[in-house]
Structures are given as structure tokens and as C-alpha cells.
N, C-alpha and C positions, 0 to 999 in steps of 0.2 A: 504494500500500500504506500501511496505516497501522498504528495500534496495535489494532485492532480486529481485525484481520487476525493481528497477531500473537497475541492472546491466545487466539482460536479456534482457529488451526490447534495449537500447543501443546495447546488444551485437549482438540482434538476426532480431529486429524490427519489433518483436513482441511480445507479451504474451497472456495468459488466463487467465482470472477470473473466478474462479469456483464460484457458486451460484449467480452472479451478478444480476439474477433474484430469485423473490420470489416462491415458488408456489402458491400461489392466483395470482401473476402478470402472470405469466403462464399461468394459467389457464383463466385469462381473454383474454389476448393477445390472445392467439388459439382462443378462442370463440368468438370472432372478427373476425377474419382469416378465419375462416371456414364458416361465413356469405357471404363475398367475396369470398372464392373461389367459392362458392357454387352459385354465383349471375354472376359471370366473367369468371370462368375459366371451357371449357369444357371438361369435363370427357373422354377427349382421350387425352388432352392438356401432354406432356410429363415436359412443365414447364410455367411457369408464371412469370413474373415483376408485381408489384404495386406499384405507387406513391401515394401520398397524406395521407402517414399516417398521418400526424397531425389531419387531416379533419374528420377522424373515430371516436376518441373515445377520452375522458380524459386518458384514461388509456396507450393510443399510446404518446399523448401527454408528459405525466409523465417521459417521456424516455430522453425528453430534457436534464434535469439535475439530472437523474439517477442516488441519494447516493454514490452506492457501485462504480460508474464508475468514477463522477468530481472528486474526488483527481488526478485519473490517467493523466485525461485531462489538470488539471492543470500544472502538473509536464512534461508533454510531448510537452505539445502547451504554453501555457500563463493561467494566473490565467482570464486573458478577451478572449477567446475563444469562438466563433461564429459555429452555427451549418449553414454550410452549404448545405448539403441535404438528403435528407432520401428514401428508398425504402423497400421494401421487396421482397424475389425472394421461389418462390417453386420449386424443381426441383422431379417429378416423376422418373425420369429413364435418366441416358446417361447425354448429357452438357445439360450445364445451358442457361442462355438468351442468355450469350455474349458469349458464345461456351466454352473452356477448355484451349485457348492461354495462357499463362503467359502475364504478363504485369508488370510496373513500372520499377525501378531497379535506382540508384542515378544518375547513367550517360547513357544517357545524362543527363543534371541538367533541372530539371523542375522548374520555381519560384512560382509556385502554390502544387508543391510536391516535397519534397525537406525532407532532416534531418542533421542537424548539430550540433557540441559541441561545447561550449564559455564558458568560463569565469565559470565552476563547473554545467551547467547544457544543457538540450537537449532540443532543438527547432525544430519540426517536421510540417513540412507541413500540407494538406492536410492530417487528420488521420480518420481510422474507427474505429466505435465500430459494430460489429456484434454479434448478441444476435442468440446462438441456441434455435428455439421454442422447438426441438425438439432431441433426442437425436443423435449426430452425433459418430461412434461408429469405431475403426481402421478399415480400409477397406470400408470403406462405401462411402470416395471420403469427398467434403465439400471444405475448406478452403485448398492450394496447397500455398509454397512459397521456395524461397529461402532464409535459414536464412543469414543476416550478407551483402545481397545485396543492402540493404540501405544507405551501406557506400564504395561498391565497386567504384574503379575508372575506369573500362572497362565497354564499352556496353555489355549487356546479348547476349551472340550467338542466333540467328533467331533459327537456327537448334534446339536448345532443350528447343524453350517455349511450345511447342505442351504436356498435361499432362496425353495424353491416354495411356503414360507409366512411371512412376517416375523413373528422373534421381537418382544416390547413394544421390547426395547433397541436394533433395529437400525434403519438409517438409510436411507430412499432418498434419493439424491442428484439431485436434480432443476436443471433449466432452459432457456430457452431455447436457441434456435441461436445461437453465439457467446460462450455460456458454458467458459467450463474451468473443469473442477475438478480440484482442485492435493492431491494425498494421499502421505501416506509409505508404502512398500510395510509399513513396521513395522505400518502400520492394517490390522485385519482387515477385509477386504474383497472384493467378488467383483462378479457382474452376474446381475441379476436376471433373473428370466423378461420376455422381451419383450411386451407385450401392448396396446402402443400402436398408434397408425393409421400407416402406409408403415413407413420402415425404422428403426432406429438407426442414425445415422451417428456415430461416435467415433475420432478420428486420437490415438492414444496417441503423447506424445513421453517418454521417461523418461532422466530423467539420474540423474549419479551424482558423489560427489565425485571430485576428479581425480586421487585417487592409488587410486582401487578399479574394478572393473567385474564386472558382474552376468552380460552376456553375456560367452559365448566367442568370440564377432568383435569384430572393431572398423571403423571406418569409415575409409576414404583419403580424405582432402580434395582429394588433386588428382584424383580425377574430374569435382570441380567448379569451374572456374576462374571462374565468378562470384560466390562466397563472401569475402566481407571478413575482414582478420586477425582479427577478434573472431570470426567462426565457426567458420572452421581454427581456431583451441585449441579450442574447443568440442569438435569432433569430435575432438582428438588421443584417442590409447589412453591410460592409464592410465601414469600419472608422477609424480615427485615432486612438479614445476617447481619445483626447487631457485631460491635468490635468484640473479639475472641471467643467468638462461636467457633 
């Protein structure tokens, strides 16, 4: 991460990280992926949601605290940063789960999704990281936002969150497979109509600072007794962690 880094996502509320994935992580993650869909999702299904990636694999697990991604989450949320929850979404053709609406935007203020500047740095709500499995390529639809509406002061007009046509000011968010893009839920933002060749593959991890949480679960660490102490706090609930906890 650098300074270039910082001033875009500030400016814009969001960025990408090229190669954020390995190719062996790649290649495992899909082949995980492709087990599931292959077990879950019927071959006319146009798209799919999946929960419970922790439950799959060490390899989904691994994503918790992600090398090339914790700097960014540091700098964006708090160096104690909690992951509050995770999916992945395939989309074959056309909208996704939750259809092609826009969503978020700073105002109205949400206290679970939110971004603000203090004192030389940025404290963001609820944030994603979303990992392309798969190469997401201009035109092909994917990640949809407005840049810079994470800090607007007017509600987003109803009239132009619909993204089966991009207004001049909206953004697709494009890149290769191994790409994450890194956005604060305060960003308006949505998914576009799919219109690329095979699927979307996108494994959403979303954290959240450590004294808030978005969802209504939370996650138990000792399910997984492979997890190092850096990822048990990761997954704790929602806490203070007062000094010398």
C-alpha cells in the first residue's frame, strides 16, 4: 500500500488491488467453487449466493487475514478490525442475487456504514474486500459504483440507482482474476448486469471495526482449530478490547 492508495480510496471509496490473489490461491479457491456449484447450483440457475465459506476449506479460511489485503484494512478501519461476514455470488447471465439497484451512499448516515476523516486519517465502516475468481473484463458488468458518494451530503436520487444503463458518473469496476476491490459500504454501489463470457466469480469478505457489527451473527473460532491468534480476534463479535484484554 502506498500513498496513492490512500488518496484514491478517500477520494473515490474505493480501489483495486491487482494480484491480491496468488495463482495457486486461485486455482485452489475455483476448485473448491466448482465442487459447490457443481453439488448446489442447477445448470439453468442464471446465479447463485453461498454462505459458509469458512466451513469449506483452509484455503477459504486463509482469506481472513489475507497478506496483500490487512495493510489496506488497517489503514481504512482500525489496526483491530473484525470480519464480519462473508459470501460468494456466481452470476451466469443478466442481475445478480440482489438484482442491479445501486445501494449505500453517506446520506442518509448509517452507524454501521459510514466513512469519515479525523485527526490525518480514515475511519470507514462496514468495508469489502471482493476477490475476482475470475477475470472480470470492461463490458462484462461486475462491481457498479459511484465514485466520491461516500462522502456526498444529499440522498442518491431513486430515479438513477437502476444499472441496466450506466449513468456518465458511474463506475464499473473492472479486473483481472486475483484482483480485489476494496470499497466502503458508505460508497454507492451495486452489480451490474452480467454480460461477460462463463460466470462471475466474486468471494465477498466484509469486515467491520471491532466495537460494531452489520450482521446479526457472528462467527465461533473454535470451529476452526487451524486459525492462528491473529484470526480468532479477527472473527471475535463485536467488543470494546479495552487496554490489556
Amino acid at each position: 500500500m502506498n500513498d496513492h492508495d490512500l488518496f484514491l480510496f478517500d477520494l473515490q471509496g474505493f480501489i483495486t488491488v491487482p494480484d491480491a490473489l496468488s495463482a495457486a490461491q486461485l486455482s485452489e479457491l475455483n476448485a473448491i467453487l466448482d465442487e459447490h456449484i457443481a453439488h448446489d447450483v442447477p445448470t439453468d440457475a442464471t446465479n447463485h449466493r453461498f454462505g459458509g465459506l469458512l466451513d469449506w476449506s483452509p484455503a477459504y479460511r486463509a482469506l481472513i487475514d489475507q497478506p496483500t489485503i490487512t495493510p489496506y484494512l488497517e489503514a481504512f478501519i482500525n489496526r483491530q478490525f473484525r470480519l464480519d461476514h462473508v459470501y460468494a455470488d456466481i452470476i451466469r447471465s443478466g442481475k445478480g442475487p440482489i438484482g442491479t439497484r445501486l445501494h449505500g451512499g453517506a446520506t442518509p448516515f448509517d452507524a454501521a456504514q459510514y466513512y469519515h476523516y479525523h485527526n490525518g486519517r480514515m475511519y470507514s465502516g462496514l468495508t469489502v474486500v471482493a476477490y475476482n475468481l475470475r477475470d472480470v473484463n470492461p463490458g462484462d458488468g461486475g462491481t457498479g459504483c459511484v465514485p466520491g458518494s461516500h462522502k456526498s451530503n444529499f440522498a442518491y436520487p431513486d430515479d438513477w440507482r437502476d444499472t441496466d444503463e450506466l449513468q456518465p458518473f458511474m463506475r464499473a469496476v473492472t479486473g483481472p482474476a486475483g484482483t480485489a476491490v476494496i470499497f466502503t459500504e458508505a460508497l454507492t454501489h451495486g452489480t451490474l448486469p452480467w454480460r461477460g463470457l462463463g460466470e462471475r466469480r466474486t468471494v465477498f469478505f466484509k469486515y467491520s471495526p471491532f466495537p460494531l457489527s452489520w450482521s446479526a451473527g457472528y462467527f465461533d473460532a473454535n470451529r476452526y482449530p487451524d486459525l492462528t491468534e491473529r484470526q480468532k480476534a479477527i472473527l471475535e463479535a463485536p467488543n470494546a478490547r479495552y487496554r490489556g484484554r
